[in-house]
C-alpha positions as CSV (number, residue, x, y, z in Angstrom):
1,X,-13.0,19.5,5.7
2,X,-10.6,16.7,4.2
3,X,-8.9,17.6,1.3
4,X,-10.3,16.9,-2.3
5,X,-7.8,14.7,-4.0
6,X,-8.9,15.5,-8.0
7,X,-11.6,16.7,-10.2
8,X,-14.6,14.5,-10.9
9,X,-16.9,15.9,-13.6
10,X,-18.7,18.4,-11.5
11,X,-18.2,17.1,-8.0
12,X,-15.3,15.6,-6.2
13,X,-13.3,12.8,-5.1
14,X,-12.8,11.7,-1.2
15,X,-11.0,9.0,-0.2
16,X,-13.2,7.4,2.7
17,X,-11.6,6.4,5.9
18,X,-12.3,3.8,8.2
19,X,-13.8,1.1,5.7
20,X,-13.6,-2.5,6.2
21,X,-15.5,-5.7,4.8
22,X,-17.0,-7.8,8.0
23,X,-17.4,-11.5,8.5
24,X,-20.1,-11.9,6.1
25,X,-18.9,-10.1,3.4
26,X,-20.8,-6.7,3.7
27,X,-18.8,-3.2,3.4
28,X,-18.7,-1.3,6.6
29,X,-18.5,2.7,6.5
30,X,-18.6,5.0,9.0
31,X,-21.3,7.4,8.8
32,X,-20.0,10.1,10.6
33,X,-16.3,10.1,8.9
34,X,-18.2,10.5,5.7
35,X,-20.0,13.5,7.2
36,X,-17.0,15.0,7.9
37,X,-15.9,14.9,4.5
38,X,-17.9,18.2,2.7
39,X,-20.7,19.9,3.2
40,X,-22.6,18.3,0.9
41,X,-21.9,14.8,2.5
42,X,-22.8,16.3,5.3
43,X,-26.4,16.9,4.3
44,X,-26.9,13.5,2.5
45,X,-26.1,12.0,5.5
46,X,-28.0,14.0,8.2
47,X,-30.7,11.6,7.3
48,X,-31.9,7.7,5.8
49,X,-30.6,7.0,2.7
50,X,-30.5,4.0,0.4
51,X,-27.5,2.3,-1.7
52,X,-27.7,0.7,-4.4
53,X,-25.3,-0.8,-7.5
54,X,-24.6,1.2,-10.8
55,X,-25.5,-0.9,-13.7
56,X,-22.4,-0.3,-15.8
57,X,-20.1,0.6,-13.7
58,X,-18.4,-1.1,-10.9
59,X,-19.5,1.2,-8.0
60,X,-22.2,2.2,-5.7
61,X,-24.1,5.1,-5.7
62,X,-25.7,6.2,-2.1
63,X,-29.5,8.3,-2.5
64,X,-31.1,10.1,-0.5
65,X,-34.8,9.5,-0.2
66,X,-36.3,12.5,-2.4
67,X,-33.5,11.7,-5.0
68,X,-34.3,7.7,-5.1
69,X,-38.1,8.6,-5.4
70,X,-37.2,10.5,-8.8
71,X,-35.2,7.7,-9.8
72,X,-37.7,5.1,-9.0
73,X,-39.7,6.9,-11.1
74,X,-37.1,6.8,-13.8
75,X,-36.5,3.3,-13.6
76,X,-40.6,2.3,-13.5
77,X,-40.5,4.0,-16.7
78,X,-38.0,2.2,-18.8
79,X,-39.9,0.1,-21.3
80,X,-40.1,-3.5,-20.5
81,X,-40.0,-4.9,-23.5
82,X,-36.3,-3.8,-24.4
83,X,-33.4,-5.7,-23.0
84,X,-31.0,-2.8,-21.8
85,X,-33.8,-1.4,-19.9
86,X,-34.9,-4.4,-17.5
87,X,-31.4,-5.3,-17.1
88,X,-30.9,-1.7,-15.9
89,X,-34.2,-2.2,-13.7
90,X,-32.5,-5.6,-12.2
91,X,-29.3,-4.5,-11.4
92,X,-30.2,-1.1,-9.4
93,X,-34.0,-2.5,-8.0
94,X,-32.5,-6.2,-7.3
95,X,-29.4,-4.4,-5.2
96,X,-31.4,-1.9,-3.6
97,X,-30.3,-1.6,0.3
98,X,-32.2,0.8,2.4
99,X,-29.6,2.4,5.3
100,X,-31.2,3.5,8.4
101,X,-29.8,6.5,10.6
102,X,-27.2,4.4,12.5
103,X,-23.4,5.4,12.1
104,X,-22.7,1.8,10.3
105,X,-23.4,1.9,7.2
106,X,-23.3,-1.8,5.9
107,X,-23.5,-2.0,1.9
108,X,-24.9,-5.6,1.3
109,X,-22.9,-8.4,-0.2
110,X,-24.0,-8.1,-3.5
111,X,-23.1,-4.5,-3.6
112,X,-19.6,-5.4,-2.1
113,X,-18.5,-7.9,-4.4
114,X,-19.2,-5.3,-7.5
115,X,-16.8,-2.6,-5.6
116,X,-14.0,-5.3,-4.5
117,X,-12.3,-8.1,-5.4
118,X,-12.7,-10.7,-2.7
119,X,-9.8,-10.3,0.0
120,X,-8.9,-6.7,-1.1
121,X,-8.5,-4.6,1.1
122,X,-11.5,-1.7,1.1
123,X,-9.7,1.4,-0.4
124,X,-12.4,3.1,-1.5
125,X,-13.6,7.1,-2.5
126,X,-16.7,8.8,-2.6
127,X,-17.6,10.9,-5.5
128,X,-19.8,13.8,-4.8
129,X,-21.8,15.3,-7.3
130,X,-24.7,17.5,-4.8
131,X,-26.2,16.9,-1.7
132,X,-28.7,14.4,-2.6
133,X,-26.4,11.3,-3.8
134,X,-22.9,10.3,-3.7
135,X,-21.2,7.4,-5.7
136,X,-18.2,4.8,-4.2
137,X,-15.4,3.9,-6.3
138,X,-12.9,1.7,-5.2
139,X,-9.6,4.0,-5.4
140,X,-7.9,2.1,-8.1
141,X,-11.0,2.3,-10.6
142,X,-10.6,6.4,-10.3
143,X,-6.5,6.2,-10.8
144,X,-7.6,3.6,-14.0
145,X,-9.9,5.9,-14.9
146,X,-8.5,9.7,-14.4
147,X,-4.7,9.2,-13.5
148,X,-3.4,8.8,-10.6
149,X,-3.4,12.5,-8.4
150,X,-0.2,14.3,-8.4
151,X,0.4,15.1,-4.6
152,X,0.0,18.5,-4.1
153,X,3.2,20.3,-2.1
154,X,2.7,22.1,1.4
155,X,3.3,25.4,2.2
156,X,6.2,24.4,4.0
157,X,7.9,22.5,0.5
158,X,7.1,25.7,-1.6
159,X,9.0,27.8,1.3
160,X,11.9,25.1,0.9
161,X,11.8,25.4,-2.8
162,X,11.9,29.0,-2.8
163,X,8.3,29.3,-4.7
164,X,7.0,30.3,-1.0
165,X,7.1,32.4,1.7
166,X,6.4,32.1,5.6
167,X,3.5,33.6,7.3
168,X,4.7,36.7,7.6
169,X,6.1,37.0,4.0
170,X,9.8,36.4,4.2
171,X,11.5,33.9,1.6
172,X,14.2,31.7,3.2
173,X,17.1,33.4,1.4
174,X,14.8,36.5,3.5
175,X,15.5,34.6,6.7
176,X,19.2,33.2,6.0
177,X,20.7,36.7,5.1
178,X,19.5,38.2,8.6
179,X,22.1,39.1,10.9
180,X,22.7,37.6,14.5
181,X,20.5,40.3,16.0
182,X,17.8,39.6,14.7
183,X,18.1,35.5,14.4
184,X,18.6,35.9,18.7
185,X,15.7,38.2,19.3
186,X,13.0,36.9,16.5
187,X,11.2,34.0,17.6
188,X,8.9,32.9,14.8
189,X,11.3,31.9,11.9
190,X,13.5,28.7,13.2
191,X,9.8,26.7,13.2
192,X,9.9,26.8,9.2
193,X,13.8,26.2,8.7
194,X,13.4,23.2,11.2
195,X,10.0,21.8,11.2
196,X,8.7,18.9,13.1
197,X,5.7,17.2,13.3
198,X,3.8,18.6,16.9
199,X,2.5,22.0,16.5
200,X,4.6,25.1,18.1
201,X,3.5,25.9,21.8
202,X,4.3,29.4,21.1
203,X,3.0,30.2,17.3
204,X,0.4,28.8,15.7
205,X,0.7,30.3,12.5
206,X,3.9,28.2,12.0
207,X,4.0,24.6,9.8
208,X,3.7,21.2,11.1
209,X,6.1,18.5,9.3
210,X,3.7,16.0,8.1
211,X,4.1,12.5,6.5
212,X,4.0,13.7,2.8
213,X,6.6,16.9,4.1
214,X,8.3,13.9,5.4
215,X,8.3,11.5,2.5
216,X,9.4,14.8,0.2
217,X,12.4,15.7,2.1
218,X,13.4,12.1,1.6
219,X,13.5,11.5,-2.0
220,X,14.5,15.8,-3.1
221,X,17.7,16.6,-2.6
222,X,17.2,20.0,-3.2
223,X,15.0,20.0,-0.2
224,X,17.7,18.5,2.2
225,X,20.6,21.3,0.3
226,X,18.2,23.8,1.6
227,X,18.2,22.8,5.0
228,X,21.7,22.7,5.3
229,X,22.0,26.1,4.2
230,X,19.5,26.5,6.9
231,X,22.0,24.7,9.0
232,X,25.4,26.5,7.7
233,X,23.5,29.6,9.0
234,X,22.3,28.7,12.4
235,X,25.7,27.4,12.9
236,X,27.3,29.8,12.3
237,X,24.8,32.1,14.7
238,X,26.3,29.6,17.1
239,X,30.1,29.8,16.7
240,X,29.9,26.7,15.0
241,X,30.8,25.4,11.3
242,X,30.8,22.0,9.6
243,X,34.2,20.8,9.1
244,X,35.2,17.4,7.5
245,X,32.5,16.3,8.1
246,X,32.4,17.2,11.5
247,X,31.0,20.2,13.4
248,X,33.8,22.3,14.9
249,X,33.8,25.2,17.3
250,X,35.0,28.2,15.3
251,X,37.9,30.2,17.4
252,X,35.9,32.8,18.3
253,X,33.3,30.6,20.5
254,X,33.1,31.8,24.4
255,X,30.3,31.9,26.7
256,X,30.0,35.6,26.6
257,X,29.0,36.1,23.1
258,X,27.4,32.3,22.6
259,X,25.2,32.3,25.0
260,X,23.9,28.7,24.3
261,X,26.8,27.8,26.1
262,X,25.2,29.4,29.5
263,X,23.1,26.7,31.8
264,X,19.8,27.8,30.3
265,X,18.0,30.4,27.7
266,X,15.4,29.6,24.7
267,X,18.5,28.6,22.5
268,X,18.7,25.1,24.2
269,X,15.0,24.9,23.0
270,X,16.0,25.6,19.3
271,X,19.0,23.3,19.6
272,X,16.7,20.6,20.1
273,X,14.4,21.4,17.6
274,X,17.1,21.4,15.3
275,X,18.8,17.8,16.2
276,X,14.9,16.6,15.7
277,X,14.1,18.0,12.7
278,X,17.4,17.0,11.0
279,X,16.3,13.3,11.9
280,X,13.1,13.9,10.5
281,X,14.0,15.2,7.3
282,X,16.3,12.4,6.6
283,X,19.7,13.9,7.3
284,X,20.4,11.7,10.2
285,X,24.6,11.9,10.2
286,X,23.8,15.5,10.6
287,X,21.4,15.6,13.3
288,X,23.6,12.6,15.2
289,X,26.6,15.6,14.2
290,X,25.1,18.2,15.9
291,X,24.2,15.9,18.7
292,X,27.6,15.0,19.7
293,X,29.2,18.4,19.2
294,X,26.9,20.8,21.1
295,X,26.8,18.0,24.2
296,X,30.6,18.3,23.8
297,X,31.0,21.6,23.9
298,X,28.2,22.6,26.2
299,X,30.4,20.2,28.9
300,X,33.4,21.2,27.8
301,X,33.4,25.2,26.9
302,X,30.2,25.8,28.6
303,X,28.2,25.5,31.7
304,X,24.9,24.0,29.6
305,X,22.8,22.5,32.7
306,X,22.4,18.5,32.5
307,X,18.9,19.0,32.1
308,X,19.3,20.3,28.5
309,X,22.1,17.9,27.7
310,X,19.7,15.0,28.2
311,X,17.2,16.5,26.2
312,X,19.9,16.8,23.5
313,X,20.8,12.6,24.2
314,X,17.0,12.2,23.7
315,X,16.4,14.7,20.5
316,X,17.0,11.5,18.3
317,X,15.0,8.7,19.5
């Protein structure tokens, strides 16, 4: 289910994907990404509905057919005579839009023009309040109306912060006082010190980096300090240290006891991961750092195969 951006009275808000306004000026939607988006959607749209225009509001409001029936009846109702009332009739009977079972739903023109300005682009939400009607809001109506929603931080930032832990219950201070024992032979860990964004072929209980982990690690610091601890540590692991600005072998590196220096082994795997997620988290001197020293080295002190070296070339692009 997508993820329910703020509180709306006693439903919720959902942005809608995959609108756009055709050639003759009607919204578009797409039926089934609307499905997808709760379980109450997901009844309301398993069958025909109807749309129509709120009267004081600059929205929609989507019914299905037992719900417009009781408001039909509410609407027949209103006393004639009075003003408010026939205007109310006008605006919802006048706009009325029945919406067959097809996957496009097309809002007519009228409708449109009440959600959007002419030429914006359609960045629009649904409101749910139950499984019989569902209101849309352009997306800048809701921010003008209840504040825009504070993005909400991912497992993975919380276990950066230190507010989190990993999915087995370590904190990374846990992780980054562990000897080199346990760093070599423990295979679930480096995946949340160095995400990236495809998902691990050999745990699935690990994070993926996604855009808003992305756009965090760019604009905290903290974030990025973290990371280099994260770095100082695997480093280290690997007879490595960061050195005016450089990465330097430390005197005791030798093939024996480092044994990402041999042709092959799961380290070269985490080296790579490593270079990558550095780029990704917006320390790119560091990963193009790291780059150049373990290609270096693994020439120059080691016997790395040139398979892994290119892998290392192509960690940045």
């Amino acid at each position: 289910m997508a993820k329910r951006i703020m509180s709306w009275k006693i439903g919720c808000v959902y942005r809608i994907p995959n609108g756009y306004v055709d050639d003759s000026g009607e919204l578009v939607l797409n039926r089934q990404s609307i499905r997808e988006l709760s379980p109450e959607l997901m009844t309301l749209m398993s069958d025909d509905v109807v749309a129509t225009a709120l009267p004081e509001c600059p929205a929609a409001v989507i019914y299905g057919d037992a719900r417009w029936d009781k408001v039909r009846k509410q609407l027949e109702a209103l006393p004639n005579m009075e003003p408010e009332g026939r205007w109310i009739q006008r605006v919802m009977l006048c706009n009325l839009h029945p919406l067959d079972g097809s996957n496009e739903l097309k809002l007519s023109q009228s409708v449109t023009a009440r959600l959007l300005m002419q030429g914006d682009r359609p960045d629009l939400c649904v409101v749910v309040f139950d499984s019989a009607s569902a209101e849309i809001w352009s997306y800048d109506q809701i921010v003008g109306i209840v504040g825009k929603p504070e993005p909400e931080e991912s497992a993975l930032i919380k276990f950066f912060r230190g507010d989190g832990t990993d999915h087995a219950g370590r904190t990374i201070d846990d992780i980054l006082s562990l000897d080199d024992f346990w760093l070599e032979h423990t295979h679930d860990y480096l995946q949340w010190l160095f995400p990236i964004p495809e998902p691990s072929q050999y745990n699935a209980r690990v994070p993926v980096l996604t855009k808003e982990d992305i756009a965090w690690f760019r604009t905290d610091r903290h974030l990025r300090t973290q990371q280099i601890r994260a770095l100082d540590r695997m480093l280290a692991f690997y007879g490595l240290e960061r050195r005016g600005g450089e990465i330097a072998p430390l005197p005791a590196l030798n093939m024996k006891s480092h044994i990402w220096l041999k042709p092959a082994g799961h380290n070269h795997l985490r080296i790579t991961r490593i270079i990558r997620s550095l780029q990704y988290c917006s320390q790119p001197a560091l990963a193009l750092t790291l780059q150049s020293a373990v290609i270096e080295l693994g020439e120059t002190v080691g016997q790395v195969s040139n398979k892994s070296i290119e892998f290392w070339r192509r960690a940045r692009s």
